[in-house]
C-alpha positions as CSV (number, residue, x, y, z in Angstrom):
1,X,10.2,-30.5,3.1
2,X,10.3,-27.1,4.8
3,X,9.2,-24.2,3.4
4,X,10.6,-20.5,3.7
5,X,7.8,-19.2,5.1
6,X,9.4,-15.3,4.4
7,X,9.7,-16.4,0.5
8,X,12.3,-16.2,-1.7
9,X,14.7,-13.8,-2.7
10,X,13.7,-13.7,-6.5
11,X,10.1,-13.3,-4.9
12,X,11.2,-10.3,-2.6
13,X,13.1,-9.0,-6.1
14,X,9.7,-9.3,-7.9
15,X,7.7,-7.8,-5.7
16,X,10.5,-4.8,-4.9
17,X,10.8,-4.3,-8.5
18,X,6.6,-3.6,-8.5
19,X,7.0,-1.3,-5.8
20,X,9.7,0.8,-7.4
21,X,7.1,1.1,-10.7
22,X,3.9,2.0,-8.7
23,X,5.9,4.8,-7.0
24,X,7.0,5.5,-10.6
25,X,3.0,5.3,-11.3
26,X,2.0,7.7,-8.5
27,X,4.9,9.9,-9.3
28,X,3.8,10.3,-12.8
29,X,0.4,10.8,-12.3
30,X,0.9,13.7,-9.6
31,X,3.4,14.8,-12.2
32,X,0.4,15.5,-15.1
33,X,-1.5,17.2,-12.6
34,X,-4.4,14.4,-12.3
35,X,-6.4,16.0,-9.1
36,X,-9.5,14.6,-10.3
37,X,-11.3,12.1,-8.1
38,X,-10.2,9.1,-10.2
39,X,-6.8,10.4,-10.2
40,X,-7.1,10.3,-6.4
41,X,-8.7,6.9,-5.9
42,X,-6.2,5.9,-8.4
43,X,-3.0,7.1,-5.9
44,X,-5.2,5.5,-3.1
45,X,-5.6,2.4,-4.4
46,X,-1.4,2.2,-5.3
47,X,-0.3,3.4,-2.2
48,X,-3.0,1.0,-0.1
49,X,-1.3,-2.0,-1.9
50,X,2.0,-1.1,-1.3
51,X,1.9,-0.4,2.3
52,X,0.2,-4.2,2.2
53,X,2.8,-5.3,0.9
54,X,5.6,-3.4,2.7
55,X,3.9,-4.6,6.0
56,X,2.8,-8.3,5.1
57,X,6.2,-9.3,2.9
58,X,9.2,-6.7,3.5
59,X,8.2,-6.8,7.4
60,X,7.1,-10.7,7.0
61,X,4.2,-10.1,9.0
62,X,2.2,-12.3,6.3
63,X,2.3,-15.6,8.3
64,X,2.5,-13.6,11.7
65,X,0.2,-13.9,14.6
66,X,-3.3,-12.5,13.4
67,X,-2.8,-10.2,16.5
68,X,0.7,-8.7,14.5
69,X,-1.0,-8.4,11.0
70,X,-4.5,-6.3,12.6
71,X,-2.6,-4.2,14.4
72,X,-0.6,-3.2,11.6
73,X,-2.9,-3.7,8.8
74,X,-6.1,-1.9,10.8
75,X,-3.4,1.1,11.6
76,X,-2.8,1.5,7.9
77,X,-6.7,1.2,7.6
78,X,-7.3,3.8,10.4
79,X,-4.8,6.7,8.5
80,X,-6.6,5.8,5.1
81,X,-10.0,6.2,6.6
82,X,-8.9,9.7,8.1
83,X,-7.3,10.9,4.8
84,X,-10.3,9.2,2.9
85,X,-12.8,11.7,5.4
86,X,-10.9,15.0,5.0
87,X,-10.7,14.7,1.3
88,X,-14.0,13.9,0.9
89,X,-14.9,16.5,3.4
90,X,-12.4,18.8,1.6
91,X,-14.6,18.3,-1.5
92,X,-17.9,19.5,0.5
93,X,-16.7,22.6,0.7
């Protein structure tokens, strides 16, 4: 029995469907002005998990060479930690 190893199409529906209502999410909550450092951790955390999943199921990295998916995961990392460090730094001041 072989498996589909890029999933299936009511999977990829699913999971498109999520992403559509955690932009919906973020949208809403820079919509009510929510600026506050929950608010902010809050878009972070949303936008992480959809760039995870844009990378590891839209571009079907998720059963990739581990080379493929630390590249592209660690890039995603690397602009986090540099928007992590100027907002934090941001707040310093």
């Amino acid at each position: 029995m072989s498996t589909n190893v890029h999933g299936t199409s009511k999977g990829s529906t699913i999971l498109w469907a999520t992403l559509i209502l955690a932009t919906i999410l973020t949208w809403s909550i820079g919509a009510l002005g929510e600026t506050g450092r929950w608010g902010v951790a809050a878009l972070a955390v949303i936008s992480f998990w959809k760039g995870a999943v844009i990378i590891l199921d839209f571009m079907a990295l998720r059963h990739a060479p581990l080379l493929w998916r630390a590249i592209t995961m660690g890039w995603m990392i690397l602009v986090w930690a540099v928007i992590a460090i100027a907002y934090i730094k941001g707040l310093a001041q």
